[in-house]
Residue, then its C-alpha position, 0 to 999 in steps of 0.5 A: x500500500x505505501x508503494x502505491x501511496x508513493x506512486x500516485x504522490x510521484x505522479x501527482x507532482x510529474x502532472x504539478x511540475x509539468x503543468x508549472x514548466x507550461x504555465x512558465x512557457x506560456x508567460x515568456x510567449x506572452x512577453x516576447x510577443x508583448x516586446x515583438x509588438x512594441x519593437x514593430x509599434x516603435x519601428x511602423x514609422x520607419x516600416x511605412x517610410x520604406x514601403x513608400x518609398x518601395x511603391x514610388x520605385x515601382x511606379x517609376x519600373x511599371x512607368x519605364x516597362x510602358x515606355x519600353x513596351x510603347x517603344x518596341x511597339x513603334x517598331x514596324x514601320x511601313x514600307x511606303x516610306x522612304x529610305x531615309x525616313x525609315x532610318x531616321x525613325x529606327x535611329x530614333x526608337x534605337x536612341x529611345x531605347x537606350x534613354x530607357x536602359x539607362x533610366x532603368x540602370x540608374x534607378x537599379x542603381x539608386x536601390x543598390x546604393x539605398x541597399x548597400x548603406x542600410 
């Protein structure tokens, strides 16, 4: 009988431990979510600021595609032109696609340089 009186104490005190270990895991849960929260709440400023600045700069790509798009879709030309109005319009879609690159390499440049210094 005492063996089982000590059995059911063990048991009883397994089930108390376990339950305080999950009572404690529970409230170092709750405070870092609790600091998680304060840090994002301190940090939202900086969060809205980059996301801005993030939609700006897809603006500025989806602006460029649409000239690039625009550009490639002057490309036929007819051919009852002359030759020489020919050439002048393709030297001039070729010097508006290099406008484009560059403008694109320029801001792939800003966000790099934007990147490297954070």
């Amino acid at each position: 009988m005492l063996y089982v009186v000590l059995v059911g104490c063990a048991v009883v005190l397994t089930f108390a431990a376990v339950g305080l270990i999950a009572a404690q895991r529970r409230l170092v849960e709750q405070r870092i979510g609790e600091i998680v929260a304060r840090k994002l709440a301190c940090g939202r400023d900086a969060l809205t600021l980059e996301l801005g600045a993030l939609r700006e700069e897809n603006g500025v790509m989806r602006n460029l595609l649409l000239d690039i798009a625009e550009n490639e879709a002057t490309a036929k030309v007819g051919s009852d032109l002359p030759e020489h109005v020919t050439t002048k319009i393709a030297e001039n879609r070729i010097a508006r696609r290099r406008a484009l690159l560059g403008e694109v390499e320029m801001v792939l440049r800003a966000r790099r340089t934007v990147d490297a210094s954070m």
